[in-house]
C-alpha positions in Angstrom: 138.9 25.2 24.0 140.0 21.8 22.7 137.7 19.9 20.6 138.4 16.3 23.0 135.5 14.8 23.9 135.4 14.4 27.9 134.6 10.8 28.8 135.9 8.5 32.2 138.6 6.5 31.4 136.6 2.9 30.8 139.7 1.0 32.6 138.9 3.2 36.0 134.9 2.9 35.2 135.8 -1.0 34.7 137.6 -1.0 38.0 135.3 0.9 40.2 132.4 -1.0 38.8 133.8 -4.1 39.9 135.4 -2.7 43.5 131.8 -1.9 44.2 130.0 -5.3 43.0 132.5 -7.0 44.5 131.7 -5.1 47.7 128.2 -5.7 47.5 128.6 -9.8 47.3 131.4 -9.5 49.8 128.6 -7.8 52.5 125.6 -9.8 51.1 127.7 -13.3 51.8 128.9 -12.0 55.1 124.7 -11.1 56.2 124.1 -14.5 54.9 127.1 -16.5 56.7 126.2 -14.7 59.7 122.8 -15.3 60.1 123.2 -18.9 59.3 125.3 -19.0 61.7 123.4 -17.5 64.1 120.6 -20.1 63.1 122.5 -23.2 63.9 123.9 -21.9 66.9 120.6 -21.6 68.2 118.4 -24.5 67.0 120.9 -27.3 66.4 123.6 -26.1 69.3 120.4 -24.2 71.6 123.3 -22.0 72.4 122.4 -18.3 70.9 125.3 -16.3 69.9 124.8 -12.1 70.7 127.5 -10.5 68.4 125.8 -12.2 65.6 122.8 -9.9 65.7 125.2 -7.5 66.2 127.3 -7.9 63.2 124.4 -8.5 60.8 122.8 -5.2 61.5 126.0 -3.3 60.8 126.5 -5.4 57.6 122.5 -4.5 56.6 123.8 -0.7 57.2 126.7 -1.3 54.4 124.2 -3.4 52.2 122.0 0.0 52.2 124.5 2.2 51.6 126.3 0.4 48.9 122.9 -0.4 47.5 122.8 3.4 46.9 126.2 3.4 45.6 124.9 1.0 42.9 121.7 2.9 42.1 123.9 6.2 41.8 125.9 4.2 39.2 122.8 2.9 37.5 120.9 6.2 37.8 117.9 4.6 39.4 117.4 6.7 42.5 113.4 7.6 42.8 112.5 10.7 40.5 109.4 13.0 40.0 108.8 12.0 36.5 105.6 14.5 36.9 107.6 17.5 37.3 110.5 16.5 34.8 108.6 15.9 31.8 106.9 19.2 31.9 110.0 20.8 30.7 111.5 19.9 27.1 114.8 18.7 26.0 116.7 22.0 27.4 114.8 22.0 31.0 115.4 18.6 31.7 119.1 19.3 30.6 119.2 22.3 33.1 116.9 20.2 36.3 119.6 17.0 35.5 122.4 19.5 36.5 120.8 21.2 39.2 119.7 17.5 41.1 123.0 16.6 40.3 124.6 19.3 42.0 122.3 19.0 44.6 123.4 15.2 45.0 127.0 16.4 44.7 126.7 19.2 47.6 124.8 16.5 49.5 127.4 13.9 48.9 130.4 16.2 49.8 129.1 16.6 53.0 128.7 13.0 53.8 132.4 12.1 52.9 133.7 15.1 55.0 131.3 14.8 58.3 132.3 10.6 58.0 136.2 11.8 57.7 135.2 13.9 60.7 133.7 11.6 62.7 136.4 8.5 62.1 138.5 9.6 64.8 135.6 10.0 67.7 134.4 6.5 67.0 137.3 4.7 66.3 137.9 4.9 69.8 134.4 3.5 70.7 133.9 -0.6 70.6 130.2 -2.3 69.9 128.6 -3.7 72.8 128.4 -7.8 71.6 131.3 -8.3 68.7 133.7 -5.6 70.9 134.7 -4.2 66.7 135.8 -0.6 66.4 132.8 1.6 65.5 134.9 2.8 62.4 134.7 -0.4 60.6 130.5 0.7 60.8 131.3 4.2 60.4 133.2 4.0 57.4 130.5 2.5 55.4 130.0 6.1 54.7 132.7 8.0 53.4 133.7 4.8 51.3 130.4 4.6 49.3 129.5 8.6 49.1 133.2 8.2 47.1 131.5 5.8 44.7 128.5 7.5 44.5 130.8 10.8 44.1 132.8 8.8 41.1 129.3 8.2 39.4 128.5 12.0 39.9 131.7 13.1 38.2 130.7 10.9 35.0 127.8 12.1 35.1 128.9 15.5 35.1 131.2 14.6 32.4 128.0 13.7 30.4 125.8 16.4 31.0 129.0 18.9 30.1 129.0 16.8 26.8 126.0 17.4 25.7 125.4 21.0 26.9 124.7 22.7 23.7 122.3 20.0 22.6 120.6 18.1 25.3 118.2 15.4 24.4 117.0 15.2 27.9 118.3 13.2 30.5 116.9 9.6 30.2 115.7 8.0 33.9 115.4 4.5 34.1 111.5 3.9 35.0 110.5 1.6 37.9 106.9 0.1 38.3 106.0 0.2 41.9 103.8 -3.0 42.5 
């Protein structure tokens, strides 16, 4: 076995970071265009536009998802902090690669049913903006491929540091 230390390529880490942020502000502007749009069409104009509705709620679908695409890269996605910190440097090792692997298995499954399903709604059109449904439906093989992207690093990571873990750090949130 070589002595190379794995790591991600920080060009492609660079480059996927900034896909996905640039993603996220893409979506967020769109929600916010549309709905201001929306706005002035119905109190300046009092003519209501439907699609609009529409078109922000399949945009709020691909905030959501990406959202999770970005907490996946961040490694802020809720854990039991109860249950992980009764285990020492070692157990929290081995429960970081089970979740993970859990995530993984979950994940893989996403991207192949939304493959699947592209085909069967590509052929069906929303009821207001008349847009393919695979422009909504393919919110989710594209960001369970980011989220997969962060898996693999952090895969690479936990292989790293397999014969001495120091426990998997989890960024803590304060519910208010």
């Amino acid at each position: 076995m070589s002595s190379r230390v794995l790591s991600m390529p920080p060009i492609l880490r660079r480059f996927v970071d900034k896909a996905l942020d640039g993603f996220c502000a893409f979506t967020l502007a769109a929600i916010v265009l549309v709905t201001m749009f929306q706005v002035a069409n119905r109190y300046a104009i009092q003519y209501p536009v439907g699609w609009t509705d529409e078109i922000a709620r399949f945009l709020a679908v691909w905030v959501v998802l990406l959202g999770a695409a970005r907490c996946a890269r961040d490694d802020s996605h809720i854990y039991i902090d109860l249950i992980y910190n009764m285990f020492g440097p070692r157990g929290q090792w081995w429960l970081s690669l089970i979740a993970n692997l859990l995530f993984a298995l979950m994940i893989g499954v996403l991207i192949w049913q939304g493959i699947k399903i592209m085909p069967v709604v590509a052929k069906q059109t929303a009821a207001a903006s008349r847009i393919t449904m695979a422009w909504v439906y393919l919110s989710v093989p594209l960001t369970s491929g980011f989220i997969a992207f962060y898996l693999l690093e952090r895969f690479i990571d936990l292989a790293r540091t397999a014969r001495s873990p120091q426990g998997h750090q989890h960024q803590e949130v304060d519910i208010v």
